[in-house]
C-alpha positions in Angstrom: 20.9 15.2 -24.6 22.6 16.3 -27.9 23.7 12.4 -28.1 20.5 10.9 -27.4 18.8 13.7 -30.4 20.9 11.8 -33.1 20.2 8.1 -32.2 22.2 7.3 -29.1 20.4 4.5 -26.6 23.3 4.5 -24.5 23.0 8.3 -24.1 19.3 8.2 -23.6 19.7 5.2 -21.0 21.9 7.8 -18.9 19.0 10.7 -18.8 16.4 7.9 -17.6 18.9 6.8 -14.5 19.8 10.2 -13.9 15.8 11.5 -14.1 14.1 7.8 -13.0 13.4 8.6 -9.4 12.3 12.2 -10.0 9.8 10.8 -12.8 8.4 8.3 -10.6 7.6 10.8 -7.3 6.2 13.1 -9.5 3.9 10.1 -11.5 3.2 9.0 -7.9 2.4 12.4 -6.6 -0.5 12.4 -9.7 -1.5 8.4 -9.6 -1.1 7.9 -5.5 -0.8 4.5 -6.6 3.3 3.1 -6.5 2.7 0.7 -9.1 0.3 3.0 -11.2 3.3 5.8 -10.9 6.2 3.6 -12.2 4.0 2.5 -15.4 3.4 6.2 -16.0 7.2 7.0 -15.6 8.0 3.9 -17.6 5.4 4.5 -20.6 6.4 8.9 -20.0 10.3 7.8 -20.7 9.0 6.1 -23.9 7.1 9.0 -24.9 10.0 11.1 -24.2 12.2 8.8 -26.2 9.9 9.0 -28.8 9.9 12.6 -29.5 13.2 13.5 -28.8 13.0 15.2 -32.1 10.4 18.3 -31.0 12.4 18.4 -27.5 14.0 21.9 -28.3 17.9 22.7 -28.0 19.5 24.4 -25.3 16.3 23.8 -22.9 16.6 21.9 -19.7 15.5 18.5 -20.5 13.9 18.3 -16.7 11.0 20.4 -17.1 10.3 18.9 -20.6 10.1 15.5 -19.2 8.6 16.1 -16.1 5.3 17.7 -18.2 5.1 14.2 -19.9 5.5 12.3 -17.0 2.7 14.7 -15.3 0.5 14.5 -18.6 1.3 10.7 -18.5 0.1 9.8 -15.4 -3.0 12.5 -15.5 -3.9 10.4 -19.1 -3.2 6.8 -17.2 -5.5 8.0 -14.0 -8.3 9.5 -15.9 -8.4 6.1 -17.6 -8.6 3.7 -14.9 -11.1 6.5 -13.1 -9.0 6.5 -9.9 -9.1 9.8 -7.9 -6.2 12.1 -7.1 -4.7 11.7 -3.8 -1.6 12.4 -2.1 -0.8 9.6 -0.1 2.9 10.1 0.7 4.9 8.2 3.7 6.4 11.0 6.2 9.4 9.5 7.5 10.5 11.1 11.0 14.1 12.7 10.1 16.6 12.8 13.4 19.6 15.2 13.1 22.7 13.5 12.9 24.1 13.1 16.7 21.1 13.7 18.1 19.5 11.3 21.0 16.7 9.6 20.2 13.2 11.5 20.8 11.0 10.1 23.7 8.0 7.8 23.0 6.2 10.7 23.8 8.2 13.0 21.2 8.1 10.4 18.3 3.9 10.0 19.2 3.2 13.5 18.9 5.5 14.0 15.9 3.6 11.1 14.4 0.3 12.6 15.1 1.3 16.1 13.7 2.5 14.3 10.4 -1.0 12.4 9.8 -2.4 15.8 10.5 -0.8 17.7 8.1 -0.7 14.5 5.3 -4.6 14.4 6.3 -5.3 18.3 5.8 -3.2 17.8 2.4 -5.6 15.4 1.0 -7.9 16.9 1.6 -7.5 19.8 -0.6 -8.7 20.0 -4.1 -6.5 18.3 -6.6 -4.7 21.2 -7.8 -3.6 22.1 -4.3 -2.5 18.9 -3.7 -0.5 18.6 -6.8 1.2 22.1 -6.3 2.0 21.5 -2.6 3.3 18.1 -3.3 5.7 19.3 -6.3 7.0 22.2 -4.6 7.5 20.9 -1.0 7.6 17.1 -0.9 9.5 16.8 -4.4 10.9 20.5 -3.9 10.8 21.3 -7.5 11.0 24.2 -8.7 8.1 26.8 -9.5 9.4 26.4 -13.5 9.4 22.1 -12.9 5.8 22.4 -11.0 4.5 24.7 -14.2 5.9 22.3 -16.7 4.6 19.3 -14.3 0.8 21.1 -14.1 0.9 22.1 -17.5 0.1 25.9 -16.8 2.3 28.7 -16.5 5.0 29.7 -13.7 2.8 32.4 -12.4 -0.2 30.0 -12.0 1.9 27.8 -9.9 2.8 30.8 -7.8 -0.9 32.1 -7.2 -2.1 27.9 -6.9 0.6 27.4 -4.2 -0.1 30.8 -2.3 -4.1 29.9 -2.3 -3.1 26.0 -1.5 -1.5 27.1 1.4 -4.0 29.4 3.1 -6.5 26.5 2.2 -3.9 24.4 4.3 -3.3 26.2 7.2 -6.9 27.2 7.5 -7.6 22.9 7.3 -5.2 23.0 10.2 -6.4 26.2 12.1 -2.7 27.2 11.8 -3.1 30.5 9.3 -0.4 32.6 11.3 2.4 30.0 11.2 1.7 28.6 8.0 1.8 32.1 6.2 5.2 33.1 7.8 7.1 31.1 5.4 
């Protein structure tokens, strides 16, 4: 980071292919649109290039550029007027050595996924945003704040009322509160 502050492209070209995937999920988790999200990133890694000189020293350069990615693709969405949904692709995840599930197995796991993805969108936006940062992107609660532009203890109180609003769209409360 030090390199890319005093004029290094090279150095700068490293932080986008070490942050590039990271910056497009979360774009995507805001646009729900794959080519919407990589113009955000792209346009949010020029932005971030651009101001390298505010960035502050000695602070993690994640949560710095995952706020203008976020505030990128809120900016680029509001714009083009398309709504905020979270439209992510569960893929089913076999543990290594294991047999593969039954027809049956892979069906109802199927079904449960569209369930929950279903009961995610629809929650309000802010749910959706904070579920989708902390538990499909698995950033953390500082990385969600910086991505939602509020502060880490809104993130905590957003995420705890997201998830009673989830498991009550599911009729699950008791198992989804046991986390």
């Amino acid at each position: 980071m030090s390199r890319a502050r005093r004029g290094d492209a090279a150095a700068f070209g490293m932080l986008v292919d070490a942050f590039a995937e990271v910056a497009f999920r979360t774009a995507y988790l805001v646009t729900a649109d794959a080519a919407e999200a990589e113009d955000a990133a792209q346009e949010a890694f020029v932005k971030a290039y651009r101001a390298l000189d505010r960035f502050r020293e000695g602070s993690p350069f994640r949560p710095w550029l995952l706020r203008i990615v976020g505030n990128t693709a809120r900016n680029r969405r509001r714009s083009t007027g398309r709504q905020l949904g979270l439209r992510l692709r569960a893929q089913a995840a076999s543990p290594v050595g294991a047999s593969a599930p039954s027809a049956e197995a892979d069906l109802l796991s199927q079904e449960r996924r569209r369930e929950l993805l279903d009961a995610i969108n629809g929650l309000p936006a802010d749910d959706r945003l904070v579920i989708g940062a902390r538990y499909f992107l698995e950033l953390s609660e500082t990385e969600t704040a910086a991505l939602a532009g509020v502060a880490r203890g809104t993130v905590k109180s957003r995420l705890s009322r997201a998830r009673h609003r989830l498991a009550d769209a599911l009729g699950r409360r008791e198992e989804w509160l046991d986390d």
